[in-house]
MARTORKOL-181509 format. One record per residue (C-alpha): x, y, z; residue in one letter. Coordinates in steps of 0.02 Angstrom, whole numbers, plus 50000, padded with zeros to 5 digits. Example, Ala and Ser with C-alpha at 12.3 -4.5 7.8 and 13.67 -1.06 7.14 Angstrom:
<sites>
506154977550390A
506844994750357S
</sites>
This chain:
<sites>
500005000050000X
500705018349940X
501005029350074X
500335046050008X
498455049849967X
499215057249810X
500455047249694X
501375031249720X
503105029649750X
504845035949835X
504445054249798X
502615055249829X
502965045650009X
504505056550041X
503335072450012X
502025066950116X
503085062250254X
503845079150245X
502135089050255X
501995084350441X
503465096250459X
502665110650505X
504165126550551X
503075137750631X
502645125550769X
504185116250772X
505535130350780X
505175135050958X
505405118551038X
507155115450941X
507645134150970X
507345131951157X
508335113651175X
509695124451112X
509475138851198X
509425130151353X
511005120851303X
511995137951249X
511575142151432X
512675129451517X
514635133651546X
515005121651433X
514255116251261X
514445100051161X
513615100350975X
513475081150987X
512515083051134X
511405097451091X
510995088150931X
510445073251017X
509315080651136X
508555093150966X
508385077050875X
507325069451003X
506405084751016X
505885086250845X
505675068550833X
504185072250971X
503625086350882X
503415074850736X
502475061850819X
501245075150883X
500735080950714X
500745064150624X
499675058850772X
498555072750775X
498115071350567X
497855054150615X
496595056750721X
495835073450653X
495625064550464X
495445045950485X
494465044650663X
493585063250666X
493175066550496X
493685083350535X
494945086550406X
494755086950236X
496085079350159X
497705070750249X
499375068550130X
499715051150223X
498855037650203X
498125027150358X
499645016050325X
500725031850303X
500335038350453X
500845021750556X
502525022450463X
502815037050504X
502305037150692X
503745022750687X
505055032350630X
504835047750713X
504665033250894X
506315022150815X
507265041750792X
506485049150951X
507155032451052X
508935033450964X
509185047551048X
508525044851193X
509605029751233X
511095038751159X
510825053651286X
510745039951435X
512245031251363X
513135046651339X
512715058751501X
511645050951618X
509685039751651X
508935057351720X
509335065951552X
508535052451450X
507045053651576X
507065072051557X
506775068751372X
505435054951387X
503845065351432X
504085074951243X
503585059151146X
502455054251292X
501345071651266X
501505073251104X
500945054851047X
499415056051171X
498985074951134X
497455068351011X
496275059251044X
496525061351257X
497555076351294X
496625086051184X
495015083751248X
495235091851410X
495545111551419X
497225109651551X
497905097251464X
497435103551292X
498055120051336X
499635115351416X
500425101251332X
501365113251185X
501995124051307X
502385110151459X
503625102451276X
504555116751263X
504895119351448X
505405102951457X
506555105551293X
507445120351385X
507715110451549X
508195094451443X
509465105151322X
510315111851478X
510275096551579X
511175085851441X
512505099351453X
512745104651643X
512025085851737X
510855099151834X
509635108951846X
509565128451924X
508135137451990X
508545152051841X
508185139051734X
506785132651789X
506155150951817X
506255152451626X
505385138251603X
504075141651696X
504015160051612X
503935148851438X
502495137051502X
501315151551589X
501825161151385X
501355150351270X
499935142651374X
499175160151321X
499665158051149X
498715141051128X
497005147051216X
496935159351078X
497765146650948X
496355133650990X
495085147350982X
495305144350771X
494355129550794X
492995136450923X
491465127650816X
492035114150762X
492875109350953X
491125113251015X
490205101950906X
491275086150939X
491255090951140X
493235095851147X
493125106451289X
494545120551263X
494615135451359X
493625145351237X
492325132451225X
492305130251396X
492465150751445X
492045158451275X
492985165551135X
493135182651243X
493305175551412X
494845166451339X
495555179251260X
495785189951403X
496255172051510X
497465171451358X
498285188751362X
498235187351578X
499295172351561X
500525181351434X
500635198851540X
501035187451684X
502495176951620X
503095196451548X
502825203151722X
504145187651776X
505265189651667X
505705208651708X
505745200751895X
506725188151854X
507985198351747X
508185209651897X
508445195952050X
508925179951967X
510915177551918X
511155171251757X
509925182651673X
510475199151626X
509525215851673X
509425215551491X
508315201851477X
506955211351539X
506835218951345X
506455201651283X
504725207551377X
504615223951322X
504805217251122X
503485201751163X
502335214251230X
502415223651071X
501925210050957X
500465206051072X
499845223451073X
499735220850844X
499005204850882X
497515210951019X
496215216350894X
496685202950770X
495775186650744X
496335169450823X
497035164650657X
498075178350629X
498255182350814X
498875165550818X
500335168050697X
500815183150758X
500915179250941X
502025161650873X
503235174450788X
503425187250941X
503845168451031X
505395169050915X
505725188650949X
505585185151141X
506605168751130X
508075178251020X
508055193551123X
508445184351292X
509625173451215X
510585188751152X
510405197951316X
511225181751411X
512645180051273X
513055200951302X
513205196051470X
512855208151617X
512105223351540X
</sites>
C-alpha cells in the first residue's frame, strides 16, 4: 500500500512524510533545547543535537498523530497527505529516531537526562485523541514540551538543573499557554460540536482571550522580575518582555488565526532577544 493519498512511490511518500513538518510550530521547541543548552558553561554540539533530534522527533509524532486522528477517526479534516498506513510508518520512525536519541543521551550523560527527554514523545503521541480533549491538558501540553526542551537542552550539558532555569521555564509554560488558548480558539465551532472542551469552549471566545493575554502579561511581568533578581539573566533580559509585549499589542484586535501567527512569531522575537541579552552578558 502507497504511502501518500496522492501518487505512488519514493517521491510522493518522501513528500508526504515531509508535510507533517510544520516550522512555525516546530522552531520554538528546537530553538529552546538549544537555547537552554547555549546556557550551560559548557557546550557539546553532539550533545545538543541529540537532545534537538529527540525533540523534533516528538514534535513529529504530535502532528502525524494529531492528522491521524483529526482525518481518519474525526472526519474533521478534509484531506490528509498520508495515508492510514502512512501515518503508522511514520509514527514509527519519528518513535525508532525519538528512542535513538534517547538511549544515546542515557548512554552518553546520564538515566535522568534520558528521563528528562521521555515526557516529549509521551505528550506529544497522546495529545489527540486524550490530551486534547480536556482544556488543562489541551492548553498546556505545547507549552509544558518546550519547557521541558529548555530544561532537557541544559541538563544534557550541565548534569543539573538551576532554579534560573527553571524560572525560565516556567516563564515559557505560563507564555505560550496564552498563545494556545487563543491558537485553539481557530477551531471554536468545530471543538464545540465534537464536545472538545478548550478554554474558549469552555469560557468563551472573549473570556479566553483575556484568560489568554492574563497568562502572557504574567509570564512578561516575571521575566522583568526575574531579569532583575535571578543570576544568570541579565538586566537586559527584561527587553525580551518589552519586544513580546509589542507584538501582542498588533496581535490584540486581530483574529485567532492571525493572532495566532503573530503571537508564534513574537515567541521567536522574545526567545532571540533573551538569548542575546544572556550571550552580552551583564548589561
Amino acid at each position: 500500500m502507497p504511502l501518500a493519498t496522492e501518487g505512488r512511490g519514493p517521491v510522493p511518500a518522501v513528500r508526504a512524510l515531509a508535510s507533517q513538518i510544520h516550522p512555525v510550530f516546530m522552531l520554538p521547541p528546537v530553538a529552546a533545547s538549544l537555547f537552554g543548552g547555549l546556557y550551560g558553561s559548557s557546550f557539546s554540539v553532539r550533545l545538543a543535537a541529540l537532545h534537538a533530534v529527540a525533540v523534533f522527533c516528538g514534535l513529529y509524532t504530535a502532528h502525524v498523530k494529531d492528522g491521524y486522528v483529526d482525518f481518519y477517526g474525526r472526519g474533521e479534516d478534509e484531506a490528509h497527505p498520508l495515508t492510514e498506513r502512512g501515518c503508522r510508518v511514520a509514527l514509527a520512525l519519528s518513535t525508532a529516531g525519538f528512542l535513538a536519541a534517547t538511549v544515546a543521551l542515557a548512554v552518553l550523560v546520564n538515566l535522568p537526562a534520558a528521563l528528562l527527554t521521555l515526557p516529549g514523545w509521551l505528550i506529544g503521541f497522546h495529545h489527540a485523541p486524550q490530551l486534547d480533549m480536556h482544556p488543562l491538558t489541551a492548553t498546556v501540553g505545547y507549552p509544558t514540551g518546550i519547557a521541558l526542551a529548555l530544561l532537557g537542552g541544559y541538563y544534557v550539558q550541565t548534569t543539573t538543573l538551576t532554579a534560573t532555569m527553571l524560572a525560565l521555564a516556567a516563564v515559557f509554560l505560563v507564555v505560550l499557554s496564552g498563545i494556545k488558548v487563543i491558537d485553539d480558539a481557530t477551531d471554536y465551532d468545530y471543538d464545540r460540536s465534537i464536545g472538545k472542551r478548550t478554554v474558549a469552549v469552555v469560557l468563551g471566545p472573549a473570556r479566553a482571550r483575556r484568560v489568554a493575554y492574563g497568562l502572557m502579561l504574567t509570564g512578561m511581568a516575571a521575566v522583568v522580575v526575574a531579569a532583575l533578581t535571578l543570576p544568570g539573566i541579565p538586566p537586559s533580559g527584561g527587553l525580551a518582555a518589552v519586544a513580546f509585549l509589542g507584538v501582542a499589542l498588533l496581535a490584540r484586535d486581530a483574529g485567532p488565526e492571525l493572532a495566532t501567527k503573530l503571537l508564534i512569531r513574537g515567541s521567536y522575537v522574545f526567545l532571540a532577544v533573551l538569548v542575546a541579552a544572556v550571550w552580552l552578558g551583564p548589561l
